[in-house]
C-alpha positions as CSV (number, residue, x, y, z in Angstrom):
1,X,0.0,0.0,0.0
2,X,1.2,3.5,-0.9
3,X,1.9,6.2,1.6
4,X,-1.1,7.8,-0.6
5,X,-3.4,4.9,-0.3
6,X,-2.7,5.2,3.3
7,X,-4.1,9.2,3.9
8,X,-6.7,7.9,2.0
9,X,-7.6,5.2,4.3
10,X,-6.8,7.6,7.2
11,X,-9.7,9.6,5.5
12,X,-11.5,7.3,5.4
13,X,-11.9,6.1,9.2
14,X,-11.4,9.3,10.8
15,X,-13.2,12.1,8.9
16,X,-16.8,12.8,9.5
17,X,-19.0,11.2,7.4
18,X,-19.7,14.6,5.6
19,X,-16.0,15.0,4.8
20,X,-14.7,15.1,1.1
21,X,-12.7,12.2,1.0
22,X,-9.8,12.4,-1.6
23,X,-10.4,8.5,-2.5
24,X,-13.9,9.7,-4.1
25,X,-12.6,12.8,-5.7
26,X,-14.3,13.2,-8.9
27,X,-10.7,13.8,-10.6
28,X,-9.7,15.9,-13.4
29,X,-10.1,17.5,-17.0
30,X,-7.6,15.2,-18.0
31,X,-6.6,12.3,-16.3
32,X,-3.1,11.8,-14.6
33,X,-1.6,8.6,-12.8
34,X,-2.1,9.0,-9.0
35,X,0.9,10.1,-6.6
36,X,2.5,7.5,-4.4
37,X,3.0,10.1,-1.8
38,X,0.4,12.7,-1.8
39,X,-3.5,12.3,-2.2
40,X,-5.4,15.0,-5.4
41,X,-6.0,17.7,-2.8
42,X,-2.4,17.8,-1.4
43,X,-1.1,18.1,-4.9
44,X,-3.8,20.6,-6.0
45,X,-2.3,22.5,-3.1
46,X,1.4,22.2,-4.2
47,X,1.0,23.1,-7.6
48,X,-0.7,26.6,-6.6
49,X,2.4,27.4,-4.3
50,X,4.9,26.0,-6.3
51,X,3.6,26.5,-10.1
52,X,1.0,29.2,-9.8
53,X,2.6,32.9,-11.2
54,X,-0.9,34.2,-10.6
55,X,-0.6,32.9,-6.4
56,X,2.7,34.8,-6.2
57,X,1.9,38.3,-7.5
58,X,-0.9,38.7,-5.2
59,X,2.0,39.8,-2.7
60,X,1.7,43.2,-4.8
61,X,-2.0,43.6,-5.3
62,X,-4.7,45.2,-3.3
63,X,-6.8,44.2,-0.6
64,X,-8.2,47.6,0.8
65,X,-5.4,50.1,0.8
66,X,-4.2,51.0,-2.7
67,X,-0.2,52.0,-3.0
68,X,0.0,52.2,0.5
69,X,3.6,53.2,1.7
70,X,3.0,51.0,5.1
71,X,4.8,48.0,5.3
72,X,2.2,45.9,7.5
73,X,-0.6,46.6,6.0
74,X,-2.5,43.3,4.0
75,X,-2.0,42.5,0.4
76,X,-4.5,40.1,-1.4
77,X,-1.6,37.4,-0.7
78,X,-1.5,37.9,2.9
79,X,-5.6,37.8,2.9
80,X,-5.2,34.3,1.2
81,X,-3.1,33.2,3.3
82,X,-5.2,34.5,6.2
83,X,-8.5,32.5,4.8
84,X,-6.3,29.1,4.5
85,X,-5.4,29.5,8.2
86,X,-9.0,30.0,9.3
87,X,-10.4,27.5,6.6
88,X,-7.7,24.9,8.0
89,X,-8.7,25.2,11.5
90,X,-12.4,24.9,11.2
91,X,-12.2,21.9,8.9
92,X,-9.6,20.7,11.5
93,X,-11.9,20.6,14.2
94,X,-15.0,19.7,12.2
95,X,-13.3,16.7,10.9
96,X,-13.6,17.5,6.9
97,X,-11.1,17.3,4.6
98,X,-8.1,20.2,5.2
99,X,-6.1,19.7,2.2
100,X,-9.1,20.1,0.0
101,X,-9.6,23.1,2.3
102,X,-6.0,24.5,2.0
103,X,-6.4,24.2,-2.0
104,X,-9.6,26.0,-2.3
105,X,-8.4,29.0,0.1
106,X,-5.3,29.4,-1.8
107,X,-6.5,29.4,-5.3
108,X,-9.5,31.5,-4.1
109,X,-8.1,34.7,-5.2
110,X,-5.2,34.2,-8.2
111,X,-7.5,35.8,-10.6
112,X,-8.2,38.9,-8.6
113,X,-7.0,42.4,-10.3
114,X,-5.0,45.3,-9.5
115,X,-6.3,47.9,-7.0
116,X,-8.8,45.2,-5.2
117,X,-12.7,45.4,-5.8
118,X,-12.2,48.8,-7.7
119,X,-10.0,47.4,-10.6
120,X,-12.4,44.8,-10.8
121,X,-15.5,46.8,-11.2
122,X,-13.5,49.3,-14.1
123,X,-12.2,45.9,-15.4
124,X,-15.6,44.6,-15.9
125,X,-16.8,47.8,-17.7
126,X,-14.4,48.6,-19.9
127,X,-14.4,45.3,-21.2
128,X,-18.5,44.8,-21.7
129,X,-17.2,48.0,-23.8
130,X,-15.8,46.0,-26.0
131,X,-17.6,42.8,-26.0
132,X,-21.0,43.2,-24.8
133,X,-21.9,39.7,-24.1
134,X,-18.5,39.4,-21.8
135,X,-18.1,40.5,-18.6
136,X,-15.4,40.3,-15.7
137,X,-16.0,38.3,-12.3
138,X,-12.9,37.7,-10.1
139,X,-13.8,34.4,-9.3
140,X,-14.7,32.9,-12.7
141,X,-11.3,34.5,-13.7
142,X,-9.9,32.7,-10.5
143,X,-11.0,29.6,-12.4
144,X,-9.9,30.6,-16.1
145,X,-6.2,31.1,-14.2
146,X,-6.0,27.9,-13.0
147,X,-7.8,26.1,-15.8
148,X,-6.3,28.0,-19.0
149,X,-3.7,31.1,-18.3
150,X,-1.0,29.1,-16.1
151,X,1.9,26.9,-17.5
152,X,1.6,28.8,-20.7
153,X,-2.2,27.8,-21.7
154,X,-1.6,24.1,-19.7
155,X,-3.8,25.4,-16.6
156,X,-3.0,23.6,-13.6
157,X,-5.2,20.5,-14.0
158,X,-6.7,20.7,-10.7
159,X,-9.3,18.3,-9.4
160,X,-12.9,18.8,-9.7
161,X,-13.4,19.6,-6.4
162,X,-11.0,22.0,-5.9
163,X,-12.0,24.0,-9.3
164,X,-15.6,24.1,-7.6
165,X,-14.8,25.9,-4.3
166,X,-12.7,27.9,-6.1
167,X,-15.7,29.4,-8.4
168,X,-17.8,29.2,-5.7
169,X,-16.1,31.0,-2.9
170,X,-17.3,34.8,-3.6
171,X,-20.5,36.2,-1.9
172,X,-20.0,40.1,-2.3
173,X,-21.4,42.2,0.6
174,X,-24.2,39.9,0.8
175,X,-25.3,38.8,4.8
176,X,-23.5,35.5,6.0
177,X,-26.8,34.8,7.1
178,X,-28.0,34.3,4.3
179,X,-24.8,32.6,3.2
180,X,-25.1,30.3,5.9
181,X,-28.9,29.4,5.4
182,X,-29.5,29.7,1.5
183,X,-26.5,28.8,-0.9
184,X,-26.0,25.0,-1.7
185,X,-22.1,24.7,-1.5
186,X,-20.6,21.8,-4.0
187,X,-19.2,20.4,-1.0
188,X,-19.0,21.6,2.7
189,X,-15.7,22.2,2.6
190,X,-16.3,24.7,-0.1
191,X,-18.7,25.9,2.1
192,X,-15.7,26.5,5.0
193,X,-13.6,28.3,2.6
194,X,-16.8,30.7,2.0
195,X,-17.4,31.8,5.0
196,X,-13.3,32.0,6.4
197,X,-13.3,34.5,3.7
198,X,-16.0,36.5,5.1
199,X,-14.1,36.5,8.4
200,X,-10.6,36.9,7.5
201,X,-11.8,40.5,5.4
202,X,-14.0,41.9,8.0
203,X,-11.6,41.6,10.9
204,X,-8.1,42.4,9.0
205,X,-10.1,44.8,6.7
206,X,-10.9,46.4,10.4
207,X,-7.4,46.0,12.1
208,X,-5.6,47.5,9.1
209,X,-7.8,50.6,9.3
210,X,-6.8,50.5,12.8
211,X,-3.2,50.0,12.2
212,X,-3.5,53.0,9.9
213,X,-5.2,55.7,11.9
214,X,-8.0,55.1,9.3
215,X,-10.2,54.7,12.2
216,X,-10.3,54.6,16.0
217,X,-11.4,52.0,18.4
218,X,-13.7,54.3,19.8
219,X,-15.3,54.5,16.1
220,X,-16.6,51.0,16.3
221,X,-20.1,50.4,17.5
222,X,-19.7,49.1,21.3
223,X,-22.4,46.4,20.3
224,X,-19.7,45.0,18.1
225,X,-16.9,45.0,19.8
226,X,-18.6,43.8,23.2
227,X,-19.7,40.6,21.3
228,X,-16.4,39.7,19.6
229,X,-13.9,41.2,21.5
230,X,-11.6,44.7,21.6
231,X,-8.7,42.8,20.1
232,X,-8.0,41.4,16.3
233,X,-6.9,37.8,17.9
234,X,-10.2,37.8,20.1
235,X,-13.0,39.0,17.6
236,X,-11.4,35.9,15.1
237,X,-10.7,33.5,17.8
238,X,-14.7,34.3,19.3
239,X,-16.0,33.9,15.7
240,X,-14.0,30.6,14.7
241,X,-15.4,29.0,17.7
242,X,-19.2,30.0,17.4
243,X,-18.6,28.8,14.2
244,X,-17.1,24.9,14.9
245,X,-19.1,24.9,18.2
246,X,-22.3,25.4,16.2
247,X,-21.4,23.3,12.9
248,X,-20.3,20.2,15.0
249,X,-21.4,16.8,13.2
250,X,-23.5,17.8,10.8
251,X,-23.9,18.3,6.8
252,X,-24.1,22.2,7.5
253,X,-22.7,25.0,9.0
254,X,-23.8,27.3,11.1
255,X,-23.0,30.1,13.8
256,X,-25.2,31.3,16.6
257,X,-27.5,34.2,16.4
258,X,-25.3,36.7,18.0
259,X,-22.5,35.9,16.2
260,X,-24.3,36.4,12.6
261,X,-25.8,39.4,13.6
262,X,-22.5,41.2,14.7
263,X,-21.2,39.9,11.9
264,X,-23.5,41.4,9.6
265,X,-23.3,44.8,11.6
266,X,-19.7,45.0,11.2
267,X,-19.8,44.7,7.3
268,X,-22.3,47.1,6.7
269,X,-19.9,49.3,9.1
270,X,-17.0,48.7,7.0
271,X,-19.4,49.5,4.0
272,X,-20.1,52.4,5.1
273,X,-17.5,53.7,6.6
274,X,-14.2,52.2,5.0
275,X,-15.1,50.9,1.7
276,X,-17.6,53.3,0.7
277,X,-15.6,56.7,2.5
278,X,-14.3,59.2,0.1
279,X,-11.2,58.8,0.9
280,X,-10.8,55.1,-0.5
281,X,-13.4,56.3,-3.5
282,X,-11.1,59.1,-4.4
283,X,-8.6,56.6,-4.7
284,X,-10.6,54.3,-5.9
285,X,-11.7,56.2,-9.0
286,X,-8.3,56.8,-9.7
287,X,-7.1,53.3,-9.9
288,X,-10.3,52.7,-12.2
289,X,-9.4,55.0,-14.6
290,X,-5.6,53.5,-14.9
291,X,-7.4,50.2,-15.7
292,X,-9.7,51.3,-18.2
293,X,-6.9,53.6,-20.3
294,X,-4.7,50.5,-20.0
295,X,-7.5,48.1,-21.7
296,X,-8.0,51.1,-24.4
297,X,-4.5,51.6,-25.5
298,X,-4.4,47.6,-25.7
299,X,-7.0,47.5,-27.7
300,X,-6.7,50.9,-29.8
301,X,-2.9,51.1,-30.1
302,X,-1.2,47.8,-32.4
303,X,2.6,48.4,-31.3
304,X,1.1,48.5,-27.2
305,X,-1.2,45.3,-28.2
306,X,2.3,43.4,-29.9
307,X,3.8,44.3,-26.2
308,X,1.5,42.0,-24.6
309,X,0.6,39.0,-26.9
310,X,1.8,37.2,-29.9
311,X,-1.9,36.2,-31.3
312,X,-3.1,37.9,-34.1
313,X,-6.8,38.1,-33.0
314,X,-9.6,37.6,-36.3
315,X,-11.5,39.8,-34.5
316,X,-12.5,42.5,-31.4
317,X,-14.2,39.8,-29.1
318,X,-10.8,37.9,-29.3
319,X,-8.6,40.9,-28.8
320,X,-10.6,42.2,-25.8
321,X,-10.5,38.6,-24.3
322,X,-6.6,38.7,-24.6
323,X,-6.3,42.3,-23.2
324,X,-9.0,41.1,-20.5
325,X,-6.3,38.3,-19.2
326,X,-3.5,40.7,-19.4
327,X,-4.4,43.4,-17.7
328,X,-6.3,41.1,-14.6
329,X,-3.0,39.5,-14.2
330,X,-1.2,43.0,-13.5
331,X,0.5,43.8,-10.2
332,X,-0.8,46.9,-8.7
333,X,3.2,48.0,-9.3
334,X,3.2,47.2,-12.8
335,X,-0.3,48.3,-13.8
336,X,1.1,51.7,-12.5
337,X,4.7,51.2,-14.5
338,X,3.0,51.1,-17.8
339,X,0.5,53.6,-17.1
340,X,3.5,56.0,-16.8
341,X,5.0,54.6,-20.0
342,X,2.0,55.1,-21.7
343,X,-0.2,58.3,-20.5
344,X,3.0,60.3,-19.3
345,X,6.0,61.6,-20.4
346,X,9.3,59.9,-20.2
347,X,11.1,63.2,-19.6
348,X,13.6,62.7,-22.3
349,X,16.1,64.2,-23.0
350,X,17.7,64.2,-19.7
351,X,20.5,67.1,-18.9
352,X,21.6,65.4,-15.7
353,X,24.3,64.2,-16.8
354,X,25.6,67.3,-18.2
């Protein structure tokens, strides 16, 4: 018997009997031969950290702050990396599977854009610009990364399972009540990754505002911080636990009353007053427009467009899908570099030297 045969038969007699057992994984696209060592999930894992290009620029995209000179401060990579730890331990103590887990959190976000929800929302409308029937949706690009943009057009091959949670992780600013109660998750584990999302953001969403000055303690509605606690390890820690203590041996998850309504209160506060402020707007709008003039001269411009691809595209649908995957896969840094080559002058000739 293999040392993978073995996991698997660990699976088998110690996970709940609502685990995702990798022995019954529905497998991939395109069939590979098993490892001897690791189970599907463990090497869906291992081939976003160690092949993914998409996993490893998320250390210089958004999360909230755009160009943000502080050092601490989250990036989208440090988020994911946030939602695996949370999505690990709840799986942990619920008995699921926590390598399907791991996998899901940390391909969660490889599709995500520059400048956070705001590139997203210009990406999205400056490409329906181009091809009305298209449109942009970090997660389904999540997917498309992992499926068809890594390892030069290879995609990664992942499992079934793990290409699932993945598409299904994003909920917007809907209510994790209704999260909870009303979505149908392709497996629970999916389900886990969901929801650690939701509670990774809101408290290191609120902790870097903190850290920042952004806002004060004493800004924070008592009735939250009286529930969950007056510290970033407390209002986690207090919301992990409602949520294993209440999801305990059974198909679904669930969190107590209390815990979903604070929940809810504190992102409608960050809504309102982080996400929504004018200050992150202002900047917001800015990074939209660097987005959208990026797709444009991609699309208008044939020496700019012969910078990014080698296709010759029959036609504007194809182009805009090209220009689509390039400029989603852009660093915050590097959408910035080529908005100064393109939009602003080089300053040339230079005297200095003189």
């Amino acid at each position: 018997m293999s040392i993978r045969e073995q996991i698997e038969e660990h699976e088998r007699d110690h996970l709940s009997a609502y685990a995702t057992l990798s022995a019954d994984s529905a497998g991939r696209r395109r069939p590979e031969e098993p490892c001897p060592v690791r189970t599907i999930f463990q090497r869906d894992r291992d081939r976003i950290i160690h092949l993914c290009r998409a996993f490893r620029r998320l250390a210089q995209k958004t999360q909230v702050f755009i160009a943000t000179p502080e050092d601490h401060i989250r990036t989208r990579l440090s988020h994911t990396l946030e939602v695996s730890q949370i999505a690990r331990t709840v799986v942990k103590a619920l008995r699921l599977n926590e390598d399907l887990a791991e996998a899901i959190a940390l391909g969660h976000d490889v599709g995500h854009t520059p400048f956070g929800h705001a590139g997203e929302d210009s990406l999205d409308e400056v490409y329906r610009h181009y091809d009305p029937e298209a449109h942009f949706a970090h997660h389904e690009h999540s997917l498309r990364v992992v499926d068809v943009l890594e390892r030069d057009g290879k995609g990664l091959n992942l499992s079934q399972e793990t290409r699932d949670g993945i598409l299904f992780h994003s909920k917007g600013t809907s209510d994790i009540r209704d999260t909870i109660a009303l979505v149908e998750a392709p497996t629970i584990e999916a389900m886990v990754v969901r929801v650690a999302d939701r509670i990774a953001y809101l408290n290191h969403d609120l902790d870097d505002c903190l850290r920042a000055d952004f806002l004060q303690l004493g800004n924070i509605p008592s009735s939250i911080l009286t529930v969950i606690g007056h510290t970033h390890s407390q209002r986690v820690g207090n919301m992990v636990r409602d949520l294993i203590s209440h999801s305990l041996d059974s198909p679904h998850l669930s969190m107590s009353e209390e815990i979903v309504e604070v929940s809810d209160t504190l992102k409608d506060f960050l809504v309102e007053n982080v996400y929504n402020s004018p200050l992150i707007l202002r900047e917001a709008a800015k990074a939209q427009r660097i987005i959208a003039n990026l797709f444009e001269i991609y699309m208008e411009d044939s020496e700019a467009f012969t910078q990014i691809s080698k296709q010759v595209p029959t036609n504007t649908k194809e182009r805009a899908r090209i220009v689509c995957d390039y400029v989603a896969g852009m660093t915050d840094r590097f959408a910035r570099s080529q908005y100064l080559r393109y939009f602003l002058p080089t300053g040339y000739p230079s005297f200095e030297a003189i």
